[in-house]
C-alpha positions in Angstrom: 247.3 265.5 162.9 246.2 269.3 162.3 244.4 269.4 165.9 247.8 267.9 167.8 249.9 270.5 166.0 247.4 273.0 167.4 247.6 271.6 170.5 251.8 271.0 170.6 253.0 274.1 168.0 254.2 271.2 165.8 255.0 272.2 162.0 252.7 269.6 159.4 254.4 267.6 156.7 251.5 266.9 154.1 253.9 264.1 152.9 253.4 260.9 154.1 255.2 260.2 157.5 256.0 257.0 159.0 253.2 257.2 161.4 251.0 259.6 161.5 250.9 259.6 165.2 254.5 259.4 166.2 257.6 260.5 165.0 261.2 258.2 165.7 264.0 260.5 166.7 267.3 258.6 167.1 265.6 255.3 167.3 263.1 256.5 170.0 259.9 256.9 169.5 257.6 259.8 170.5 253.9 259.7 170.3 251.7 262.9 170.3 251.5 264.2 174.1 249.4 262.2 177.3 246.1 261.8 178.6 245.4 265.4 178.5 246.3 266.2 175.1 244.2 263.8 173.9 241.5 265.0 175.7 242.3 268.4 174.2 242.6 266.7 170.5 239.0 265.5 171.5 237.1 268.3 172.2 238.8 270.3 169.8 237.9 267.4 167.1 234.2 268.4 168.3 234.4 271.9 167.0 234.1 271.3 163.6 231.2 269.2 163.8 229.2 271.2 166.7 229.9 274.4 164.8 228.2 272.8 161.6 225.3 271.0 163.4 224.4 275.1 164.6 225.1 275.5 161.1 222.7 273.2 159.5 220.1 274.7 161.8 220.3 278.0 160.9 220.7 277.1 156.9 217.5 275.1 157.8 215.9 278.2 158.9 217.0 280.2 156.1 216.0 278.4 153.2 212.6 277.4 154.8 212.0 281.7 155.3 212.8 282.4 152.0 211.9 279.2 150.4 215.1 278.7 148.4 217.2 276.1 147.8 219.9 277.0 145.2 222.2 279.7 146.7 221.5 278.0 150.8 223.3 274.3 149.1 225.3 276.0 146.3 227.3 278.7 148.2 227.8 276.8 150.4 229.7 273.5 149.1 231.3 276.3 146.6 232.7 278.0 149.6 233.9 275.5 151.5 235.5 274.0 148.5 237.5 276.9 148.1 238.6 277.4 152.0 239.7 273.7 151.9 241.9 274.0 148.6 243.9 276.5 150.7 244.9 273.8 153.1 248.3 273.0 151.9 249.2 276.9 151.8 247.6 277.5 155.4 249.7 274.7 156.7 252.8 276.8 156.1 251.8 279.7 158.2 253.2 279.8 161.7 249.6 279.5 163.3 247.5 276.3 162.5 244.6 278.3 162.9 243.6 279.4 159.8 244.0 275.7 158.5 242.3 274.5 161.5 238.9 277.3 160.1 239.9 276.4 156.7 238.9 272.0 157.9 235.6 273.7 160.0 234.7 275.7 156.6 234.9 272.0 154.8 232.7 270.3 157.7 230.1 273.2 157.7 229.8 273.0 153.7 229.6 269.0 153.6 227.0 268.9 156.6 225.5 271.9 157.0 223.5 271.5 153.4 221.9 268.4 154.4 218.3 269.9 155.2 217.9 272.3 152.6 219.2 269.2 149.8 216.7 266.5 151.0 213.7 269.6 151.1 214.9 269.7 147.3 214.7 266.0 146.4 211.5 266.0 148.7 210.2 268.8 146.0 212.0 267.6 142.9 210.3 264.0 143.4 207.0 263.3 141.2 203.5 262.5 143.4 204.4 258.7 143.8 207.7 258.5 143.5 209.0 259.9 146.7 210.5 256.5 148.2 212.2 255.6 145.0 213.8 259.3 144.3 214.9 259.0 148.5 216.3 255.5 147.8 218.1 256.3 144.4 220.1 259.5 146.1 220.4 257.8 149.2 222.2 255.4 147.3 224.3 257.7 145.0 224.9 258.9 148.4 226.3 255.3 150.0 228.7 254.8 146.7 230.2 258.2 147.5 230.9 257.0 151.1 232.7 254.4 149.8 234.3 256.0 146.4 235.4 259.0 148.5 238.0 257.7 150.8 239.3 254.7 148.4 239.8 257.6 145.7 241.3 259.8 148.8 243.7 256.6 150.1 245.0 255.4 146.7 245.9 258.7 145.4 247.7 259.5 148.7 249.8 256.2 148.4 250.8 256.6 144.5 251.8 260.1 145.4 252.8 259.9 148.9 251.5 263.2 149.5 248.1 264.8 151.1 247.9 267.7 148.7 246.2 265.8 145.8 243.7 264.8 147.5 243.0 267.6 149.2 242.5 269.0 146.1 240.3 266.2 144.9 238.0 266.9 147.6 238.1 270.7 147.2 237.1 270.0 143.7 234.3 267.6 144.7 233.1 270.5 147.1 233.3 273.2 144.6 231.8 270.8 141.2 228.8 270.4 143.9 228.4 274.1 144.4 228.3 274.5 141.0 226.1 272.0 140.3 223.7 273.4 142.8 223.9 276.8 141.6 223.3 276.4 138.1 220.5 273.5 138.3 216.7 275.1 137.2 214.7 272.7 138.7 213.5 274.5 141.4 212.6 277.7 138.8 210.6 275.1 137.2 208.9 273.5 140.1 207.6 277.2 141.8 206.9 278.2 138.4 204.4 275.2 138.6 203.2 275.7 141.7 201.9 278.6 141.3 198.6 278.0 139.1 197.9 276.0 141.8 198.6 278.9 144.6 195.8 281.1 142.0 193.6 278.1 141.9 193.2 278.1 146.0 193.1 281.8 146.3 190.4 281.9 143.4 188.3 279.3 145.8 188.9 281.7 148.5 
């Protein structure tokens, strides 16, 4: 929807239309532009996620030079959260641009984090227990997949608007961050790490 108005110079109603891909205008019906609007829809649909796949690289980098994990996952998702809370207000500006930044600044924060998050369970995990502690967030991971969207879908249809559930997932994003940035498990796990750094220099 936000990539055809882009595309057209369409206004956005965040309440819920007939279609979502047509409009009826004295009992004719319009859909969203030809063969090459789509293919602009497509590629611009690609930004988003190509820009956060660079993204994730570079985050990857990042963390791995400085060997942190809090503030590269935490800022992030806290970030992101808040661009994407500003949705509803950026759709009222006379560009879709900002909006259209605001959906990439979502994508980057829900993606991008990936590397540096699995490096902390990978750390996190007690000798021994690594497939289980993959298995048990993979699957915490899974239930969200499925959690997410129904929660997104039914409050859309009781309120008939987008805006709440925007909000829900701005609040997901930014309870993540938050999460992220005020968890002291990795303090704990260099602060154990490094008798062990002593112990190999010592036998040096």
């Amino acid at each position: 929807m936000l990539v055809h108005a882009l595309i057209d110079g369409n206004s956005i109603s965040l309440s819920i239309p007939g279609s979502s891909t047509s409009s009826s205008v004295g009992g004719v019906t319009k859909h969203c532009g030809g063969k090459e609007s789509q293919l602009q829809a497509v590629l611009l649909s690609a930004i988003p996620f190509g820009t956060a796949a660079l993204a994730a690289v570079a985050l990857g980098h990042s963390s791995e030079i400085r060997q942190e994990r809090r503030f590269h996952i935490g800022l992030p998702l806290a970030l992101g959260g808040c661009a994407f809370m500003m949705l509803p207000l950026l759709l009222k500006l006379a560009s879709h641009v900002p909006a259209f930044i605001a959906v990439t600044a979502a994508v980057i924060a829900a993606d991008a984090t990936t590397g540096p998050f699995w490096s902390w369970v990978h750390n996190a995990a007690v000798p021994g227990t690594g497939a289980v502690t993959f298995a048990a967030v993979n699957s915490v991971g899974k239930a969200g997949g499925f959690l997410g969207p129904l929660s997104f879908g039914l409050i859309l249809h009781a309120t008939g608007s987008y805006v709440p559930s925007i909000l829900l997932v701005s609040a997901v994003l930014i309870c993540g961050g938050a999460m992220a940035l005020l968890y002291s498990g990795e303090r704990w796990i260099q602060y154990q790490k490094l008798p062990e750094a002593h112990c190999e220099m010592a036998q040096l």
